[in-house]
PAKOLVEX-722346 format. One record per residue (C-alpha): x, y, z. Coordinates in steps of 0.001 Angstrom, whole numbers, plus 500000, padded with zeros to 6 digits. Layout:
<pts>
XYZ...
</pts>
This chain:
<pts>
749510631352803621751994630061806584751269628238809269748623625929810318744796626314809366742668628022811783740553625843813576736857627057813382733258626214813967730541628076812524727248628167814596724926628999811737721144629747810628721374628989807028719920631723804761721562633508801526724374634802803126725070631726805999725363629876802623728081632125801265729647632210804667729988628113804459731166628084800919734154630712801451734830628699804912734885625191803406737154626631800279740046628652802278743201626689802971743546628670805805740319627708807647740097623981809261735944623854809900735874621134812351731712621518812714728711623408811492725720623666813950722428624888813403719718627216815171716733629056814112716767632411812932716673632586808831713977629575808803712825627286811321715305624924812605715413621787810261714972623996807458718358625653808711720204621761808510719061621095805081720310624538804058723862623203805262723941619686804253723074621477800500725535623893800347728370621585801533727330619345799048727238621574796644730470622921797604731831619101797805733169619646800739734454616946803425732387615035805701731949618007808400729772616951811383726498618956811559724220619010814136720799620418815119720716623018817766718148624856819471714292625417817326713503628684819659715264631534821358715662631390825094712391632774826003711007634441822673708816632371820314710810631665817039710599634476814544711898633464811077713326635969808005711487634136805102710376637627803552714266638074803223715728634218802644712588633137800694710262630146801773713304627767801733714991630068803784717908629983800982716859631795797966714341629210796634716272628323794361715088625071793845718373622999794706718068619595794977717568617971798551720804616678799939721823613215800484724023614278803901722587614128807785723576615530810361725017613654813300723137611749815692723567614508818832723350617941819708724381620966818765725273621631822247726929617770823069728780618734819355730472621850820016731627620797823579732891617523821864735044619655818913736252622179820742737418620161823745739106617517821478741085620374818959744721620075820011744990623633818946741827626628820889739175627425818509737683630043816990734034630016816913731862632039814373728052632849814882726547633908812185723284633473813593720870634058816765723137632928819739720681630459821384723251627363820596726381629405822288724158630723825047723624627107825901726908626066825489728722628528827645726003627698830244725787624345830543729415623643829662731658626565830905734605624132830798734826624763826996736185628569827340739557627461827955740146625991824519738712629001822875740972631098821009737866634373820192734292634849819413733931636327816013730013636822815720727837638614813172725335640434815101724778643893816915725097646857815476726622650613816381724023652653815428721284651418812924719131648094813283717404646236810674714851643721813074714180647122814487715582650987814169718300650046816451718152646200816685720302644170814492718341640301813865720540638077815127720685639748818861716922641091818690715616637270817889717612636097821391718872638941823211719392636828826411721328634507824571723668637715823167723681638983826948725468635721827754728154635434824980729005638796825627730142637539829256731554634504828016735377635333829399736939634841826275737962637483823242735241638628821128735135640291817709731643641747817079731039641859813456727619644197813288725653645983810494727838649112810581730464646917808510727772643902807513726371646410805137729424647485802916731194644395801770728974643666798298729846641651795051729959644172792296727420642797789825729736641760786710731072639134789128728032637817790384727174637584786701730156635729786120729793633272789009725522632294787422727332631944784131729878629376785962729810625609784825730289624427788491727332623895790078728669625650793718729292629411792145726080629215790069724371628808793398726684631841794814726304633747792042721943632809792319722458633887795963724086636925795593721161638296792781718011636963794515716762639991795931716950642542792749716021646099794377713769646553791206711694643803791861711427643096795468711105646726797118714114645947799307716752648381798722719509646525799833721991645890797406722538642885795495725775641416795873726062641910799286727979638750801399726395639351804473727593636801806753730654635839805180732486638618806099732392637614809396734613634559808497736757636743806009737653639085809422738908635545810861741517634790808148742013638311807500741547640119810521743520643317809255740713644478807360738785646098809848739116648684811912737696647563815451738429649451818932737640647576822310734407648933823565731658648454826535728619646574825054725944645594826461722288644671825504718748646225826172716795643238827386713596645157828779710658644797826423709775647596824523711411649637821307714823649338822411714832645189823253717578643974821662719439646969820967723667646386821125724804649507823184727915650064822403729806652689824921731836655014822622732245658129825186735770659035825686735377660074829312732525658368831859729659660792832306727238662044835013725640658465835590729126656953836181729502659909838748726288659606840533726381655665840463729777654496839517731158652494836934729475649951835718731421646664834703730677646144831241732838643362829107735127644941826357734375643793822378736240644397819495733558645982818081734078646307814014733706650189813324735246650377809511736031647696807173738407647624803740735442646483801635737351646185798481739748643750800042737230640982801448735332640694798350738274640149796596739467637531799279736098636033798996736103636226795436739573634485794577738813631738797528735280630524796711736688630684792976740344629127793381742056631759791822
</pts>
């Protein structure tokens, strides 16, 4: 690794894979995590700080500021994932309750504060409904010119999981996705197409429950908690979720993204919250009829070298 760290903050709901996100983020050399702030989505909003005050101090990492953001979307009521993140929101795994608090403002007041003080622009990584960004890039627009890209898990190319075509993160505040995806700054969209593919085969999440240190049992007990055989969900164990998100900041070569239009579906019905994502090579008959229309470009993730984040995940979170 050359160079300076990266400076990041990660804007976060804390669930299973938010927590193996933060453990891979606090761990790389390569990574300076200058804040952690919180929003609903995974469990309700306080839950979502004691998640991250846990798994920092189970990771024994440094005294990171965290900070409570917003407890609702924009306009939707709050709609929390506990059938997927368990009652906790984090596995319920029964970890003990941390002795960390957050700081004393904001989520909002917080990321303004880090990213304006960084001497170097920031990268900031939602992993997480965008109501805290949303807010940010409204109420303090200021803050774009000290950041570097947007790399944000959410959206998807083609299948949802919320819905058939919307992904959770953007279907739980798609007005707050509609306005980071005009924020004026680069952005890396990091959606289910790729979200899906990057999994732990299961001899090393076996490894990491046998581990003596308390941080990898807890990966390795986050990685297994939903066994296809017993909970009807047939995602895979192992799968990192969220964390790859922060692998594609360090490691950026390992997907394969192309800039495309994207925009979100914000009328109520089936499609609310749907990510469209333009991939026609030529404009068609509503471009002739009514012109262009002046969508923002996204890196939008399309492929991803599955193999080599796990392993980069792997050999960071266990200092190989």
């Amino acid at each position: 690794m050359t160079g300076q760290p990266i400076p990041v903050i990660i804007d976060c709901d804390t669930g299973v894979d938010d927590a193996l996100a933060l453990l891979f983020a606090v761990r790389h050399p390569g990574l300076d995590v200058r804040a952690i702030t919180c929003v609903a989505g995974n469990t309700d909003v306080d839950g979502v700080v004691r998640n991250t005050l846990t798994v920092l101090e189970q990771a024994g990492a440094p005294g990171i500021p965290v900070a409570r953001g917003a407890e609702r979307p924009l306009i939707e009521p709050v709609r929390v994932a506990r059938h997927v993140h368990g009652a906790d929101g984090m596995g319920d795994l029964g970890l003990p309750a941390p002795t960390r608090r957050p700081v004393d403002v904001d989520a909002v007041t917080l990321l303004r504060r880090e990213i304006l003080a960084s001497p170097r622009p920031v990268t900031l990584v939602p992993t997480a409904p965008l109501t805290n960004i949303a807010l940010l890039l409204r109420t303090h627009p200021e803050v774009v010119g000290n950041i570097e890209r947007i790399v944000f898990m959410g959206g998807a190319v083609e299948t949802g999981n919320a819905t058939p075509v919307a992904e959770f993160n953007v279907w739980h505040d798609p007005e707050a996705a509609a306005v980071l995806l005009t924020a004026g700054v680069p952005i890396t969209m990091y959606g289910l197409d790729v979200f899906r593919r990057v999994l732990v085969p299961a001899a090393d999440v076996a490894r990491l429950r046998a581990s003596p240190e308390p941080s990898l049992r807890m990966a390795g007990a986050l990685l297994a908690h939903r066994d296809p055989a017993t909970s009807g969900d047939p995602t895979p164990t192992g799968g990192l979720g969220d964390a790859g998100a922060v692998c594609a900041v360090i490691d950026p070569a390992g997907l394969t993204t192309a800039p495309l239009p994207v925009e979100v579906a914000l009328a109520p019905g089936p499609t609310r919250g749907q990510t469209i994502v333009d991939r026609r090579p030529r404009p068609g008959e509503s471009e002739h009829h009514h012109g262009p229309r002046a969508q923002p470009l996204v890196d939008v993730a399309l492929d991803v070298d599955a193999d080599r984040y796990t392993h980069l995940w792997l050999t960071t979170v266990e200092g190989a």
